[in-house]
N, CA, C, O and CB atoms as a CASP TS submission, in Angstrom:
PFRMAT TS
TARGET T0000
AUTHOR 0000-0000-0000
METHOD Language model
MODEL 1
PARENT N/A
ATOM      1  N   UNK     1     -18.394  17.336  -8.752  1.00  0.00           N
ATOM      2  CA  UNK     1     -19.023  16.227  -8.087  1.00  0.00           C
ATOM      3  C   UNK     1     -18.923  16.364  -6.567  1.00  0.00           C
ATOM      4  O   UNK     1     -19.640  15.749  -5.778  1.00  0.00           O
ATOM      5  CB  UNK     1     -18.400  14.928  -8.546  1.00  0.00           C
ATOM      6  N   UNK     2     -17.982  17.212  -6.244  1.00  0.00           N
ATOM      7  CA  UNK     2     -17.525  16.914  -4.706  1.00  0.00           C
ATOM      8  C   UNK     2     -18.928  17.744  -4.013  1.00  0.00           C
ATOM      9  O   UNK     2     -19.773  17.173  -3.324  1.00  0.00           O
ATOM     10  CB  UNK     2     -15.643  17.737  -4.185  1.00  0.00           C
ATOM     11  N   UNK     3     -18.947  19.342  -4.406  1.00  0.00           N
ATOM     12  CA  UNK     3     -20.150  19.702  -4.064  1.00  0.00           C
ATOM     13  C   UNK     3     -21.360  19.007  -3.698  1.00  0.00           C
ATOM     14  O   UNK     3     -21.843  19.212  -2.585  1.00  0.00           O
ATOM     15  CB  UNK     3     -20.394  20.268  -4.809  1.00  0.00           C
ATOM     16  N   UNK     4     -21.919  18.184  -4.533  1.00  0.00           N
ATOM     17  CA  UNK     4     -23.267  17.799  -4.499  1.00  0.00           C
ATOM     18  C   UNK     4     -22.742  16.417  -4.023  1.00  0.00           C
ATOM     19  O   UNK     4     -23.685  16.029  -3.333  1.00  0.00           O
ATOM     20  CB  UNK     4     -24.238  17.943  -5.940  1.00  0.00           C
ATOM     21  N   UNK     5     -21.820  15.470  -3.983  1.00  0.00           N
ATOM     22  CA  UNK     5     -21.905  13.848  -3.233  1.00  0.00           C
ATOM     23  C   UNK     5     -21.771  14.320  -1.907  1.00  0.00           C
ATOM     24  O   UNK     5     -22.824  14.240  -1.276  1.00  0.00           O
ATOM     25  CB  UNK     5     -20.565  12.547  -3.626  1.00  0.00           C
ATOM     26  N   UNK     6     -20.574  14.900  -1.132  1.00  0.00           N
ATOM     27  CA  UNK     6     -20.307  15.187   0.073  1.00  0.00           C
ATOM     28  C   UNK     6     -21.417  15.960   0.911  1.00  0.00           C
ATOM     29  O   UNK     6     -21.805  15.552   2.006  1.00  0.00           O
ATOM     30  CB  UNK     6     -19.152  15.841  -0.001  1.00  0.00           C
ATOM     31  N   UNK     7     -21.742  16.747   0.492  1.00  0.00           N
ATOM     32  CA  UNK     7     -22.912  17.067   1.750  1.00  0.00           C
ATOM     33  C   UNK     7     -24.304  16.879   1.385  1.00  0.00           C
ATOM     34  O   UNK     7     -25.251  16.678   2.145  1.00  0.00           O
ATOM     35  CB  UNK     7     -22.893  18.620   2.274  1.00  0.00           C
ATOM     36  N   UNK     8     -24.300  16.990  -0.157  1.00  0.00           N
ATOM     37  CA  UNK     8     -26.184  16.137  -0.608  1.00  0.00           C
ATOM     38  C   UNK     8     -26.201  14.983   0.079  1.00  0.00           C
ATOM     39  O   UNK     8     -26.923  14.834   1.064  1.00  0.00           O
ATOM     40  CB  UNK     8     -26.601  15.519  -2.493  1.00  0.00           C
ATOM     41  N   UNK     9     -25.419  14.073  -0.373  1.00  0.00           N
ATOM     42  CA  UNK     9     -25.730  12.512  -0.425  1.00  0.00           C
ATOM     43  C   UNK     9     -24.829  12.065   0.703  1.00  0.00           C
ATOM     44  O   UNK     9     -25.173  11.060   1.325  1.00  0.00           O
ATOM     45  CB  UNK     9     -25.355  11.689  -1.966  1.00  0.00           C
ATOM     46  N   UNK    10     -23.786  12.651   1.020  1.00  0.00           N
ATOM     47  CA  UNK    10     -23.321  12.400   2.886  1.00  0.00           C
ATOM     48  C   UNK    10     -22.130  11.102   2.073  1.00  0.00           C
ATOM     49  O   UNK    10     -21.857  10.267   2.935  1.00  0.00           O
ATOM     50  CB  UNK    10     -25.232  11.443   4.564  1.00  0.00           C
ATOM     51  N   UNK    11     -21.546  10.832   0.955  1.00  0.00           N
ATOM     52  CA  UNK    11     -20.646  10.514   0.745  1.00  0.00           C
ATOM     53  C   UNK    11     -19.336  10.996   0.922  1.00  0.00           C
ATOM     54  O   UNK    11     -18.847  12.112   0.746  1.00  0.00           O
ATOM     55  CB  UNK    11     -20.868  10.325   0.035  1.00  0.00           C
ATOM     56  N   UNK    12     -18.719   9.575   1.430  1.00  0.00           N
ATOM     57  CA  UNK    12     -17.236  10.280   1.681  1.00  0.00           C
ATOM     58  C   UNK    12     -16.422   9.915   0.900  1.00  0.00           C
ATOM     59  O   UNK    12     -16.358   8.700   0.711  1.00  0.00           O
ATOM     60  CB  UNK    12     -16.566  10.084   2.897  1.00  0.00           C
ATOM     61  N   UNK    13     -15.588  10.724   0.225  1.00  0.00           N
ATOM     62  CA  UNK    13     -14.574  10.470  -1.096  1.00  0.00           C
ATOM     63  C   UNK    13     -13.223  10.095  -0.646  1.00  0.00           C
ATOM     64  O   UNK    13     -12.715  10.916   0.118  1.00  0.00           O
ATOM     65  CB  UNK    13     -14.374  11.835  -2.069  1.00  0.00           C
ATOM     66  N   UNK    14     -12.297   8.734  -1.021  1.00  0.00           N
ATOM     67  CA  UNK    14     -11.132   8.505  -0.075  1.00  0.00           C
ATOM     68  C   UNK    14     -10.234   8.680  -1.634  1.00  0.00           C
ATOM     69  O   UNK    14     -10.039   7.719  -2.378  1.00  0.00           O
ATOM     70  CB  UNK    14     -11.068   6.726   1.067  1.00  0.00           C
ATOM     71  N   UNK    15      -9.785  10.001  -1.909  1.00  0.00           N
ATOM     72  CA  UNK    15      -8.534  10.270  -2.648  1.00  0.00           C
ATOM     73  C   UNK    15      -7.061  10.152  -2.346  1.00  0.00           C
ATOM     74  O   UNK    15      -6.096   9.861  -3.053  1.00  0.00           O
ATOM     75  CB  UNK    15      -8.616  11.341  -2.912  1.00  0.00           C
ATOM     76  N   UNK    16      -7.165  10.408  -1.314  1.00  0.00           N
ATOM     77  CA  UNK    16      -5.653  10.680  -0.982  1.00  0.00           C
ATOM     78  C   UNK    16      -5.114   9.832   0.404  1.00  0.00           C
ATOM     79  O   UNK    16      -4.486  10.383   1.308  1.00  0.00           O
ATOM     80  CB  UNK    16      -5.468  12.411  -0.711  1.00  0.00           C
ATOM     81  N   UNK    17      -5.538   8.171   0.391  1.00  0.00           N
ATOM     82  CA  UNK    17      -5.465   7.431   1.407  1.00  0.00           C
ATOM     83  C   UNK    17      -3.869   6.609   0.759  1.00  0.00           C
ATOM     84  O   UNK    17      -3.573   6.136  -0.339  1.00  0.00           O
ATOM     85  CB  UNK    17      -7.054   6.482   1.681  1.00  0.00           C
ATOM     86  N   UNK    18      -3.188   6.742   1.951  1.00  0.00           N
ATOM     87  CA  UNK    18      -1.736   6.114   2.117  1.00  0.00           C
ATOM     88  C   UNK    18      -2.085   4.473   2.070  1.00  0.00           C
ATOM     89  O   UNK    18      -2.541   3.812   3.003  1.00  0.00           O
ATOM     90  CB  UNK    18      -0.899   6.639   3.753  1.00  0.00           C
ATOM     91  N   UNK    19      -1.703   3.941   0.559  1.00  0.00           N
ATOM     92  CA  UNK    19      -2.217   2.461   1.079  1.00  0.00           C
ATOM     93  C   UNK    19      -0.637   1.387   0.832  1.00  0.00           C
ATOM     94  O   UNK    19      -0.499   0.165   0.801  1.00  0.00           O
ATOM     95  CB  UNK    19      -3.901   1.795  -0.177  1.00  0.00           C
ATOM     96  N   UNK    20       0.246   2.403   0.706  1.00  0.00           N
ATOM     97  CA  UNK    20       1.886   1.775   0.295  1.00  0.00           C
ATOM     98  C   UNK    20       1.970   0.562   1.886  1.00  0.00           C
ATOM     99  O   UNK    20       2.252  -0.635   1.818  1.00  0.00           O
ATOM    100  CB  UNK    20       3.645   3.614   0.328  1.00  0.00           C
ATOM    101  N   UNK    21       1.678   1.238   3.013  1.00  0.00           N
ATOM    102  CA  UNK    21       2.005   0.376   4.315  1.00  0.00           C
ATOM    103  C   UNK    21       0.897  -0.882   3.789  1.00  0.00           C
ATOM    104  O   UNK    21       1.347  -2.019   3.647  1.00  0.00           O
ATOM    105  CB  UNK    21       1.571   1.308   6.134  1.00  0.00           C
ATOM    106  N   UNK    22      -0.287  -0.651   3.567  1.00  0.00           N
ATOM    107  CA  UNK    22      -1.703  -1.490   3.658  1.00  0.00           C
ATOM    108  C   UNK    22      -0.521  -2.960   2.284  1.00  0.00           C
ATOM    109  O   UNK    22      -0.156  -4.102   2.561  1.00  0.00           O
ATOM    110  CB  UNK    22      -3.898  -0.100   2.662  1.00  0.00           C
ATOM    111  N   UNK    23      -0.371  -2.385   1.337  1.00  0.00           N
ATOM    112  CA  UNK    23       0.312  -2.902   0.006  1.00  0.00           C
ATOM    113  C   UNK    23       1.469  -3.797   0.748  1.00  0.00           C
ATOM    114  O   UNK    23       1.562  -4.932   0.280  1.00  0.00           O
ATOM    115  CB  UNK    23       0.992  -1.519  -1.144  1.00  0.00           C
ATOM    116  N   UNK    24       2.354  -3.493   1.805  1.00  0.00           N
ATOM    117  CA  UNK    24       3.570  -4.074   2.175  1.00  0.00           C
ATOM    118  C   UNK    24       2.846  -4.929   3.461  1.00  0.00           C
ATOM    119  O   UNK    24       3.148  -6.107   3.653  1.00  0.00           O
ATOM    120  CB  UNK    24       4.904  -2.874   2.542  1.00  0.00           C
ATOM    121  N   UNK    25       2.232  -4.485   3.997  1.00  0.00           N
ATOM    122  CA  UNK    25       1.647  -5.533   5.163  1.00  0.00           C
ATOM    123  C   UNK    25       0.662  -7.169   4.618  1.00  0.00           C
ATOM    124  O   UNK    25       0.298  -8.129   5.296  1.00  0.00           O
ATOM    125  CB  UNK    25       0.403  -4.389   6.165  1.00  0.00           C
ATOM    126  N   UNK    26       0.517  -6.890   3.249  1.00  0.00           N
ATOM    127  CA  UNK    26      -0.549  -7.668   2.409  1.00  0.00           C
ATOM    128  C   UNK    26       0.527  -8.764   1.997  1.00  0.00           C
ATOM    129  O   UNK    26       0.299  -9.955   2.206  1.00  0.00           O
ATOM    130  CB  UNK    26      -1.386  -6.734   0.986  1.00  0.00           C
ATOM    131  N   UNK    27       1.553  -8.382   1.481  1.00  0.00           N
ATOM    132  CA  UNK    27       2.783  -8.996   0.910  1.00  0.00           C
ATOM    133  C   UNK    27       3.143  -9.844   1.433  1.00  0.00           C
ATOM    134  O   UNK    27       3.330 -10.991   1.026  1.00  0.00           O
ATOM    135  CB  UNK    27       3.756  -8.392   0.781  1.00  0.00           C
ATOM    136  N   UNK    28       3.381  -9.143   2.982  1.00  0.00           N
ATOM    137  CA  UNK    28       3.830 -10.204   3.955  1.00  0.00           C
ATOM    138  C   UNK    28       3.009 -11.254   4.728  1.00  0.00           C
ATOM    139  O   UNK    28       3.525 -12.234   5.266  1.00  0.00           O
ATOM    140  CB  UNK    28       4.411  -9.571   4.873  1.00  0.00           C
ATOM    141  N   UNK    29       1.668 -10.970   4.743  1.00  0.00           N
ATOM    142  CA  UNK    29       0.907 -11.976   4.964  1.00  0.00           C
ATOM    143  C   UNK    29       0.089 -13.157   4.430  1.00  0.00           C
ATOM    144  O   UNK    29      -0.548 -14.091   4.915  1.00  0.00           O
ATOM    145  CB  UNK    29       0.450 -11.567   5.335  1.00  0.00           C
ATOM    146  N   UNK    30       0.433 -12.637   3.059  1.00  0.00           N
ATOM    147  CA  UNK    30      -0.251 -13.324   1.399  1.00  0.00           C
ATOM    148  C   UNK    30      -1.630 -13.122   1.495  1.00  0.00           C
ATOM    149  O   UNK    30      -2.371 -13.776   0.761  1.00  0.00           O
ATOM    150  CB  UNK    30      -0.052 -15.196   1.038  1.00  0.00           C
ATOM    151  N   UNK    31      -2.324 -11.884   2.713  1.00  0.00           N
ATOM    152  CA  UNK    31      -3.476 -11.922   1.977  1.00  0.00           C
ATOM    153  C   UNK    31      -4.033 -10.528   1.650  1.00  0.00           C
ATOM    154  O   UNK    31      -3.721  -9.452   2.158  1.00  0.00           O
ATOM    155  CB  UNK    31      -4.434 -12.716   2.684  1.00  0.00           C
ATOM    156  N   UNK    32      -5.091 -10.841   0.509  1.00  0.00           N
ATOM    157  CA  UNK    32      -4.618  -9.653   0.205  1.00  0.00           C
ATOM    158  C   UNK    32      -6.392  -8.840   0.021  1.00  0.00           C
ATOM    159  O   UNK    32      -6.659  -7.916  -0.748  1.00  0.00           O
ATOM    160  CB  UNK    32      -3.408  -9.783  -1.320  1.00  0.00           C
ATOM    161  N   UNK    33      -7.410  -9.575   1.025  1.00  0.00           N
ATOM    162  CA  UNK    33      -8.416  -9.475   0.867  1.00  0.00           C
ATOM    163  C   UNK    33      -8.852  -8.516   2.080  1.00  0.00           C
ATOM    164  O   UNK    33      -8.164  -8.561   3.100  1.00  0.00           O
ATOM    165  CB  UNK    33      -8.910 -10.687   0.657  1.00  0.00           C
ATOM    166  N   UNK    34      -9.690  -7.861   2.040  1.00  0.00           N
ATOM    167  CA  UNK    34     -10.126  -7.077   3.572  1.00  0.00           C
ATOM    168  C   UNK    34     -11.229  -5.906   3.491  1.00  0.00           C
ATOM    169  O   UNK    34     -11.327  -5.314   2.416  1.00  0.00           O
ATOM    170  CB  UNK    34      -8.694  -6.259   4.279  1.00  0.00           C
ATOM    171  N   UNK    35     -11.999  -5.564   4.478  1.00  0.00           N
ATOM    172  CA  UNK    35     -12.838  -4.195   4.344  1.00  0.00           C
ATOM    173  C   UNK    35     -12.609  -3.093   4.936  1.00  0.00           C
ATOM    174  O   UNK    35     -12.831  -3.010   6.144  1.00  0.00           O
ATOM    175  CB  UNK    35     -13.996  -4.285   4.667  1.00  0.00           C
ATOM    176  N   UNK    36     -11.939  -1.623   3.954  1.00  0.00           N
ATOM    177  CA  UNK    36     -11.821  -0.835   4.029  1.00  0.00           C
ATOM    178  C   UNK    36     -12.679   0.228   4.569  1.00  0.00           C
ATOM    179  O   UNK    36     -13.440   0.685   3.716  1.00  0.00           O
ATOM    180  CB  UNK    36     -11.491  -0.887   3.312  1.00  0.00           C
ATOM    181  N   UNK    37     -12.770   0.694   5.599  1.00  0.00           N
ATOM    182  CA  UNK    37     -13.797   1.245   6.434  1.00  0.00           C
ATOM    183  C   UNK    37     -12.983   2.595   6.953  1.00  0.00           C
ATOM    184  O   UNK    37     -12.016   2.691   7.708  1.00  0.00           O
ATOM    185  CB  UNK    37     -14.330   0.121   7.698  1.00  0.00           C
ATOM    186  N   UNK    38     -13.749   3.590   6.254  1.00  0.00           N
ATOM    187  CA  UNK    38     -13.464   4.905   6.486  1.00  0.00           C
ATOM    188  C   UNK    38     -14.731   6.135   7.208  1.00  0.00           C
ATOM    189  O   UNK    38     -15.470   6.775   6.460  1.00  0.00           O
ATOM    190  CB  UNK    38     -13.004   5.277   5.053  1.00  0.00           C
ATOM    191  N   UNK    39     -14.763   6.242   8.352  1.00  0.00           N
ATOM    192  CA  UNK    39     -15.557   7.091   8.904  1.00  0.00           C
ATOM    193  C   UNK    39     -15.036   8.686   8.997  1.00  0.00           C
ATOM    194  O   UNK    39     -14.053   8.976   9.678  1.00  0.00           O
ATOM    195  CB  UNK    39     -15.821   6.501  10.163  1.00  0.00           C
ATOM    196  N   UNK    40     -15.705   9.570   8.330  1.00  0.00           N
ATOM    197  CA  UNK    40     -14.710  10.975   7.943  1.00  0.00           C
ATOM    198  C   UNK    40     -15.842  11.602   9.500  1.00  0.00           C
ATOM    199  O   UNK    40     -16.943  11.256   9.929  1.00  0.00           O
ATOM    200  CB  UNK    40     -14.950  12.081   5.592  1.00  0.00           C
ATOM    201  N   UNK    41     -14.715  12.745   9.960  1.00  0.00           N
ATOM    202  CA  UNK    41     -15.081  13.433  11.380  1.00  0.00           C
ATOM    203  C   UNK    41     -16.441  14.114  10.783  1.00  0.00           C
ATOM    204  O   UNK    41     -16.381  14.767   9.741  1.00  0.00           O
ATOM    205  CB  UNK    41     -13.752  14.709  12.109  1.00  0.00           C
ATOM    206  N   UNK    42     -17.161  14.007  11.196  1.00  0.00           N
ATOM    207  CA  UNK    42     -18.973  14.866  10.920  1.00  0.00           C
ATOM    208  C   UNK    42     -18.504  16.164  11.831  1.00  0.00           C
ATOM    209  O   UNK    42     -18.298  16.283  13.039  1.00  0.00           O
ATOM    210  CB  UNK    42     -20.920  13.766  11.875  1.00  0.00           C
ATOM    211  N   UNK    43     -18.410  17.272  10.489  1.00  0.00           N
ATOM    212  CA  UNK    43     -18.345  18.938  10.703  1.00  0.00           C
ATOM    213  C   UNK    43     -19.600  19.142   9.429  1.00  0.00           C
ATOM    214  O   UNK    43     -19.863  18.590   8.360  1.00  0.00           O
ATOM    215  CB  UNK    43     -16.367  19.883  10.288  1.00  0.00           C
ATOM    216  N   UNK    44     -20.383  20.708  10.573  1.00  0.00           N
ATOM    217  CA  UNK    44     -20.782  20.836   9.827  1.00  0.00           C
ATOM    218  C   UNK    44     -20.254  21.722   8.740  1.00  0.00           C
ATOM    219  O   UNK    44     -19.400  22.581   8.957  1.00  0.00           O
ATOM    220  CB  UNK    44     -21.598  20.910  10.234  1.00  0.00           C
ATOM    221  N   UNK    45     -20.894  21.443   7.327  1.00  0.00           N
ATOM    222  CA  UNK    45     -20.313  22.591   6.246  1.00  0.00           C
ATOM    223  C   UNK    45     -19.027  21.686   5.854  1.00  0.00           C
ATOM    224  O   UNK    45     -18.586  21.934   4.732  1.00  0.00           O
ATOM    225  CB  UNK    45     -19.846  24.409   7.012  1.00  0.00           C
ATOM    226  N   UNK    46     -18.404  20.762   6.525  1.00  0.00           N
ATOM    227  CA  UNK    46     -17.126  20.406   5.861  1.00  0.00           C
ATOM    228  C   UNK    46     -17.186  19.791   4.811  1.00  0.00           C
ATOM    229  O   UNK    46     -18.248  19.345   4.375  1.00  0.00           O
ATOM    230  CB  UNK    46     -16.347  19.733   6.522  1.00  0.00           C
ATOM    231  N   UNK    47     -15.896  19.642   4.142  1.00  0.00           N
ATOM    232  CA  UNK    47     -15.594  18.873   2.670  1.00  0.00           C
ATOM    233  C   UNK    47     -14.454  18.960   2.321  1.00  0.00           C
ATOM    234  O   UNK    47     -14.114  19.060   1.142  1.00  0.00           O
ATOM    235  CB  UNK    47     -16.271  19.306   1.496  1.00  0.00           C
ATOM    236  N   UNK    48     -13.294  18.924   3.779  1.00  0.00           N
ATOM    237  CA  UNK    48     -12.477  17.995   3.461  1.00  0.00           C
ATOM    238  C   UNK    48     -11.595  17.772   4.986  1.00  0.00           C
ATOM    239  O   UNK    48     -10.617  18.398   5.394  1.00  0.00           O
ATOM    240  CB  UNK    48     -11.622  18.478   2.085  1.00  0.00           C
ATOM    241  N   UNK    49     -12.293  16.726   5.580  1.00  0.00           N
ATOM    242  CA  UNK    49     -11.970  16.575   6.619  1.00  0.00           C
ATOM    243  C   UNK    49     -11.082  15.192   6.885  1.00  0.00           C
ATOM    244  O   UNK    49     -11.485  14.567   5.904  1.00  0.00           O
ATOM    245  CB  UNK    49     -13.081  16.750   7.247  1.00  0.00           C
ATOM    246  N   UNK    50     -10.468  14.594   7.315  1.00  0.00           N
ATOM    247  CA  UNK    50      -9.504  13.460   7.975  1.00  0.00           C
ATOM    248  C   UNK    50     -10.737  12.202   7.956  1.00  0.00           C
ATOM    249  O   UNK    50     -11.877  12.264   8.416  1.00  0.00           O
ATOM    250  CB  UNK    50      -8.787  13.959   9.882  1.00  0.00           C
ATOM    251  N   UNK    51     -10.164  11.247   7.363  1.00  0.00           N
ATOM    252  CA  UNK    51     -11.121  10.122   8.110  1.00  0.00           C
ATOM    253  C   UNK    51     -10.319   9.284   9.176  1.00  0.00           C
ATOM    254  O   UNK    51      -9.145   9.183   9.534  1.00  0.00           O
ATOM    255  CB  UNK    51     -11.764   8.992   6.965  1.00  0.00           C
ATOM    256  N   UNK    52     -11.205   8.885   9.415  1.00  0.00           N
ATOM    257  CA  UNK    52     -10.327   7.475  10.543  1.00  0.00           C
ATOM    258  C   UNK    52     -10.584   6.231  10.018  1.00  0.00           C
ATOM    259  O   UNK    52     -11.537   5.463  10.145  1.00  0.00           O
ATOM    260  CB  UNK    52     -10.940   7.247  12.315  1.00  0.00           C
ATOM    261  N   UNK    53      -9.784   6.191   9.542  1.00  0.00           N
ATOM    262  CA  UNK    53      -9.354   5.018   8.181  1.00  0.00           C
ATOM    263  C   UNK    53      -9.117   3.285   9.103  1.00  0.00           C
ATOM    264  O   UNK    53      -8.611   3.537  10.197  1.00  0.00           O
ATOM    265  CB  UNK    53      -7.233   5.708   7.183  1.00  0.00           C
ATOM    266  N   UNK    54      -9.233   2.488   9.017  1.00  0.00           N
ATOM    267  CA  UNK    54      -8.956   0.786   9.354  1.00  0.00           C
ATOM    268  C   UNK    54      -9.127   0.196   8.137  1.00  0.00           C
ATOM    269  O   UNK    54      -9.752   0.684   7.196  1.00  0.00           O
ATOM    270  CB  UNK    54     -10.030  -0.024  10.468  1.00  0.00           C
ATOM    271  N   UNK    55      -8.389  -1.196   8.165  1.00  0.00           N
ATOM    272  CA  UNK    55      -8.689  -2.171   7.142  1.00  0.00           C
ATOM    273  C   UNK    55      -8.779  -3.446   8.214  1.00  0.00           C
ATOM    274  O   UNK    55      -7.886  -3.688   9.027  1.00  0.00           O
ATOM    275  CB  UNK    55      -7.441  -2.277   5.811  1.00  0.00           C
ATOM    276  N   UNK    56      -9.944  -4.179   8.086  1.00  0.00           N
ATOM    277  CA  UNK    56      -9.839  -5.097   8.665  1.00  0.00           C
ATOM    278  C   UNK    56      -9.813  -6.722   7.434  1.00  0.00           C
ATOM    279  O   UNK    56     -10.497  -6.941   6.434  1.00  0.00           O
ATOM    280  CB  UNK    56     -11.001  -4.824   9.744  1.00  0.00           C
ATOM    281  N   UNK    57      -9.259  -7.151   7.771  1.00  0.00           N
ATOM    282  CA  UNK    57      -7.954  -8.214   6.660  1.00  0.00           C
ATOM    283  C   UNK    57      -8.841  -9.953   7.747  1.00  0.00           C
ATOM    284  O   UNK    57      -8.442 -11.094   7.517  1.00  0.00           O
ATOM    285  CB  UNK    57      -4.934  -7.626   7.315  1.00  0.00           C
TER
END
């Protein structure tokens, strides 16, 4: 799948996002709602590059 979503269709796949801090910061604020917004660095040919990850809560 990664082949053909990531550079056919320009989807970015978030597998391996650290969300243990996102999970403990939620806890403490009781909320637990927000939009996850991941913009991955535009290389060309890439497919598996860093995103620059935010949650805005």
């Amino acid at each position: 799948m990664h082949h053909r979503a990531i550079p056919l269709l320009g989807l970015s796949l978030g597998e391996q996002f650290v969300l243990k801090p996102l999970a403990e910061d939620c806890a403490a604020d009781g909320q637990w709602e927000g939009l996850l917004v991941a913009a991955p660095i535009m290389l060309d040919n890439g497919i598996a590059t860093p995103a620059n990850t935010i949650v805005i809560k």
